[in-house]
C-alpha positions in Angstrom: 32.8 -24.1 -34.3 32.6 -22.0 -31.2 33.9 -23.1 -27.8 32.3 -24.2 -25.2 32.9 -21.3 -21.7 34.7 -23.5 -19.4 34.4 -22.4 -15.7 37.4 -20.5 -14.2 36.4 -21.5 -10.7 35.7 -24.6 -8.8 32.3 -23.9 -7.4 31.2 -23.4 -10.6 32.6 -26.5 -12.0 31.1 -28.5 -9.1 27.6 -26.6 -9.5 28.0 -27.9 -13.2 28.8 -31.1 -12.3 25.2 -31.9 -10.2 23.9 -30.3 -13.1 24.7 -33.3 -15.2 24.4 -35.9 -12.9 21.1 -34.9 -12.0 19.8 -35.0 -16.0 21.7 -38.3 -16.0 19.9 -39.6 -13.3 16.8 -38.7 -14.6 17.3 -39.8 -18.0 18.3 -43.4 -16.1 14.6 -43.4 -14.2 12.9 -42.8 -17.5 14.5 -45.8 -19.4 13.7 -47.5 -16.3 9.8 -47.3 -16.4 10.0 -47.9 -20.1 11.7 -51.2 -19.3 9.5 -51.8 -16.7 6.2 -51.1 -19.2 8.0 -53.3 -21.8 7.5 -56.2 -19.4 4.4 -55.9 -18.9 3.2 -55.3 -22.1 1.8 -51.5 -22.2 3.2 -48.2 -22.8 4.6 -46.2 -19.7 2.7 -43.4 -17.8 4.0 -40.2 -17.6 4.6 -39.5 -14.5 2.6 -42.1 -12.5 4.4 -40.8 -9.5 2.7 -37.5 -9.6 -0.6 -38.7 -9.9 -0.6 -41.0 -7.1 1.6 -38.1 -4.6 -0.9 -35.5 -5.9 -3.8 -37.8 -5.2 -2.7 -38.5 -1.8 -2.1 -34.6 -1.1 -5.8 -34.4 -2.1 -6.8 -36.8 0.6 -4.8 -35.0 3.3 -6.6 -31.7 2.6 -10.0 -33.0 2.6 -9.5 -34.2 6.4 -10.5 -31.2 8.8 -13.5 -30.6 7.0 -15.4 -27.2 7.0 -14.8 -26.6 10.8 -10.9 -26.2 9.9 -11.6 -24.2 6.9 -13.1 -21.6 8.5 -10.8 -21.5 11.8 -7.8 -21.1 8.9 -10.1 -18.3 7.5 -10.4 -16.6 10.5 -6.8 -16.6 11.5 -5.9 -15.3 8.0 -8.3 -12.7 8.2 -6.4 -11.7 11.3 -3.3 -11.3 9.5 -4.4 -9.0 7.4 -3.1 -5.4 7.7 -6.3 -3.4 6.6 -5.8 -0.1 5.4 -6.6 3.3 7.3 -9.8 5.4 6.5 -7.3 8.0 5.6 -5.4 5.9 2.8 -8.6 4.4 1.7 -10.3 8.2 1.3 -6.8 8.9 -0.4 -6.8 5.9 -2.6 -10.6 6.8 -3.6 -9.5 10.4 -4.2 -6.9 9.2 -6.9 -8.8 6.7 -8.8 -12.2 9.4 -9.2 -9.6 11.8 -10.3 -7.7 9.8 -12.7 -11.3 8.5 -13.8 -12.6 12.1 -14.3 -9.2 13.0 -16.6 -9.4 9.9 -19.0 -13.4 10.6 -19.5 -12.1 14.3 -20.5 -9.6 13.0 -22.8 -12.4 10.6 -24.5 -14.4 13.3 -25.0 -12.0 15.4 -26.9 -10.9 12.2 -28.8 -14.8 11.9 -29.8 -16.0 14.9 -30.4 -12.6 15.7 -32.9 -13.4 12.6 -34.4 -16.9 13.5 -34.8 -16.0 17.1 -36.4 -13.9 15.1 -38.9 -16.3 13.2 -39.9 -19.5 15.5 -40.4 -16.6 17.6 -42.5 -15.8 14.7 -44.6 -19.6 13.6 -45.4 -20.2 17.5 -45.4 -17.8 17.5 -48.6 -19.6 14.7 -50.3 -23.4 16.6 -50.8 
């Protein structure tokens, strides 16, 4: 059986060490709720705690209504660095260029393909 790497310094024994007692801890909650749902007679929840936090987060984002979503748009809108007409004239350069060299290559692909062809039917008659 192979070995198990043990760590040659102390940080990473320590770091190791949460590591386990975190899973352990954990592990203990779970049993916990089961327990808990045992008493009461019905089978435990996966993560009720979630729901209900993720629930409230929903209720704290509602509040503000559309007045607050569009000062937060505006001030995001400001953050954003825009690009110069001389990048943007650039950019549009590249892509119609790149655009322009793959329709070439298509049509060489096709009309190869379509040679082959009307040489193979052309061998049938």
């Amino acid at each position: 059986m192979a070995k198990k790497a043990q760590p040659k310094n102390k940080q990473a024994k320590t770091s190791l060490d949460k590591e386990k007692t975190e899973v352990t801890k954990k592990s203990k909650s779970e049993s916990e709720n089961i327990k808990k749902s045992d008493e009461k007679g019905t089978k435990p929840k996966k993560n009720e705690t979630k729901k209900a936090s993720a629930k409230d987060g929903k209720d704290a984002k509602n509040k503000g209504g559309i007045r607050k979503y569009f000062r937060d748009l505006r001030s995001e809108i400001k953050k954003v660095v825009w690009p110069t007409r001389e990048k943007v004239v650039n950019n549009t350069g590249v892509v119609l260029a790149v655009v322009a060299i793959c329709g070439l290559g298509l049509f060489g692909i096709d009309s190869l393909l379509a040679v082959a062809v009307n040489a193979l039917l052309g061998i049938g008659s």
